[in-house]
N, C-alpha and C positions, 0 to 999 in steps of 0.2 A: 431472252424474252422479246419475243414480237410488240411493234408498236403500231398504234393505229393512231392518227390525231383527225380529232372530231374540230370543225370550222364553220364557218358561214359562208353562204355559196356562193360568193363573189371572189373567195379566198381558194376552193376547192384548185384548181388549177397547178394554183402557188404552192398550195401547201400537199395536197395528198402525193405527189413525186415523192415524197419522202417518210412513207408513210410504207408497214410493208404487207398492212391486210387493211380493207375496207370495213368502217364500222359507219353503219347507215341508222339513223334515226328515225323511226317509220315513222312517227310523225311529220315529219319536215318530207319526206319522199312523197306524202299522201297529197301532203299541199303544194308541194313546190318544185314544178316540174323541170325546170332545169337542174335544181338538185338532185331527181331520182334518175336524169336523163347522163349525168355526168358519169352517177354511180353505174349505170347500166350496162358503161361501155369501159370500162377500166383492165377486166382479165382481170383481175386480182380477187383472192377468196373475199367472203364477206360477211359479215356477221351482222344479221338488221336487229336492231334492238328495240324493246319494247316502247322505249322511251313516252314521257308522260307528257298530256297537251297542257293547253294553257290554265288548266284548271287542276294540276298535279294528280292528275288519272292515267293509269296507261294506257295504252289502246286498245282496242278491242281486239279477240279473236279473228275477227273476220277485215278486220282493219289490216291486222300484222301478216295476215296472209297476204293483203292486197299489195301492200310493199314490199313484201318479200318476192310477188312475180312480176311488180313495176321494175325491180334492180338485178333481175336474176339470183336474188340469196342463195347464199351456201349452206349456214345455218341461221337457227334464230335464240335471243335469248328470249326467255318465255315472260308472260306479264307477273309484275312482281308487287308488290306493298308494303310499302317500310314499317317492320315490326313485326308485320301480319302475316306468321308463318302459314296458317290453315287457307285462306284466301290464295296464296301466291303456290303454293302444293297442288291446289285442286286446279289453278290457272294449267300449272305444268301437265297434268293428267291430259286435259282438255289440247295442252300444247303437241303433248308426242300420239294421241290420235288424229291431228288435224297436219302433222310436216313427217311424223314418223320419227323410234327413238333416236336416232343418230344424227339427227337435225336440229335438235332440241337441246338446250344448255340451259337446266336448273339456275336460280337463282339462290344463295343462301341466303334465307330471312330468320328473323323472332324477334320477341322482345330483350331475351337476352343469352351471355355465353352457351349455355346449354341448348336453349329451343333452338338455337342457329346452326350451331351444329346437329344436333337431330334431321336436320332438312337431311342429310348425306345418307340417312336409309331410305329415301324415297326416289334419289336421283339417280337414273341408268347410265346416264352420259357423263359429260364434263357437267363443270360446275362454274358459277360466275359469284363474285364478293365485291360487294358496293362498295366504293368509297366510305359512307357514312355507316356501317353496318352496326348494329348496335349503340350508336350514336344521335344524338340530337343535331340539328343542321347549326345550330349556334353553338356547336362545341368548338374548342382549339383545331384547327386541323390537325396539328401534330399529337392529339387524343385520340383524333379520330383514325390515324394510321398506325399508332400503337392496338388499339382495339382490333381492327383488319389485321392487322399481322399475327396477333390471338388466335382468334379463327384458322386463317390461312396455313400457318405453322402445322396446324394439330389436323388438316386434311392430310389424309393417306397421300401417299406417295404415290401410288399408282392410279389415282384420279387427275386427271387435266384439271388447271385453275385459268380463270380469268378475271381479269383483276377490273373492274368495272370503277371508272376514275383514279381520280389522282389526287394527294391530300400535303403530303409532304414528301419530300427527299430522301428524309431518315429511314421511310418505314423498307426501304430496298436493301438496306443491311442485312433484316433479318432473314431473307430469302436466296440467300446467299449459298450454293446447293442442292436448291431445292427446283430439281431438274423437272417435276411437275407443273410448277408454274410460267405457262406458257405464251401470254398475250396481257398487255393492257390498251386501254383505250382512252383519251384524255385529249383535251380543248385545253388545259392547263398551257402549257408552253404558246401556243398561239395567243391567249388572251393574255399573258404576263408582258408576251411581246409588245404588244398594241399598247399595251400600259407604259413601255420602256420600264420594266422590271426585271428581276434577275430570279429564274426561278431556284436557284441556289437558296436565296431568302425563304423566311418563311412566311407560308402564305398567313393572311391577316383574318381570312374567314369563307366559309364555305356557305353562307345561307343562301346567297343568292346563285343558280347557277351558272358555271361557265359561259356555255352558249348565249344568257340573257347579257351577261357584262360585255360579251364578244361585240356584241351588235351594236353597242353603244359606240367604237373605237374607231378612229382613222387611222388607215393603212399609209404609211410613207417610207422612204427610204430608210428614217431612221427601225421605225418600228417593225419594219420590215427586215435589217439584220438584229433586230431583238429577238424576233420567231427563231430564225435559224438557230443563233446562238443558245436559244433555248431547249431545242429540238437535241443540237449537239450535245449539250450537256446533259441533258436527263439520258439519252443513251449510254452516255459514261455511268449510268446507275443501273439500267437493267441488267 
């Protein structure tokens, strides 16, 4: 399983060397030009993601376009809404006549096991699985990637996965095999670092997200082989 780790731009440098596909946040590319100027010049594939602004909305059509020609994008994943299978379906329609279908990576959404699965009759490409996917953001995290691994498990084997964050450790047991799932993306390891945590542990809570606790943290020597170490160790899991 490929890995991509999501950071804050002062960090990009340090951290995406070890990273082995770019995963771009078009919000952060829209605004912040040494960010989409880093991702621009890399050579490496890229995945720009919907990602949501400060008011938990995703971008817009014409927004995700604009960042996906500020970085040179490879693909995109399309805009999505937690719960809200009918919204994030019709986004995608909207997504593969705006980038074309091979460009485009469904998102799986509903409110629950069945509607989430259902998205898989509509999607021509790969496919992407939230971290929180049928879950509340104040759940356990380790609820929250026993849920995901539900889903994930029960996709065909001959659809591409992408595994959209990172919740716990344990849930990479279950995919053990499963030669489908091909890329995650996750700030997890970077922000445990900065904390001086051990992402072995289990995480305490997901409501707030990564990126937002990221910004909060000083970078030092110490916390600085907390990243790596953490980087190291979650690859012993994919």
């Amino acid at each position: 399983m490929d890995l991509a780790l999501e950071c804050r731009t002062d960090l990009l440098e340090l951290v995406q060397p070890f990273a082995d596909f770019d995963f771009v946040l078009a919000h952060l590319a829209l605004k912040d030009e040494e960010y989409s100027a880093y991702y621009r010049d890399t050579g490496k594939d890229k995945i720009v993601d919907n990602s949501v602004n400060e008011n938990g909305v995703p971008v817009s059509l014409d927004e995700l376009k604009e960042a996906f020609s500020l970085v040179n994008g490879t693909v995109v994943v399309s805009p999505d809404w937690i719960g809200d299978k009918e919204q994030t379906l019709e986004a995608y329609e909207d997504s593969v006549k705006e980038f074309g279908v091979n460009r485009v990576i469904g998102v799986i959404q509903g409110k629950d096991y069945k509607e989430a699965m259902s998205c898989l009759d509509s999607y021509k490409a790969g496919v992407a699985v939230p971290y929180d996917i049928c879950s509340k953001k104040t759940d356990p995290p380790w609820i929250m990637g026993l849920r995901r691994a539900l889903i994930v498990c029960n996709i065909p084997n001959d659809t591409a996965v992408h595994l959209l964050g990172f919740s716990c450790i344990e849930e990479f047991s279950y995919y053990k095999g499963k030669a489908n799932i091909l890329s995650i993306d996750t700030g997890v390891p970077v922000m445990l670092g900065l904390q001086e945590k051990d992402i072995l542990d289990q995480l305490e809570s997901k409501a707030k997200p990564t990126y937002n606790l990221m910004e909060e943290l000083e970078l030092t020597q110490s916390t600085w082989t907390g990243i790596i170490r953490n980087i190291a160790l979650l690859r012993r899991y994919l």
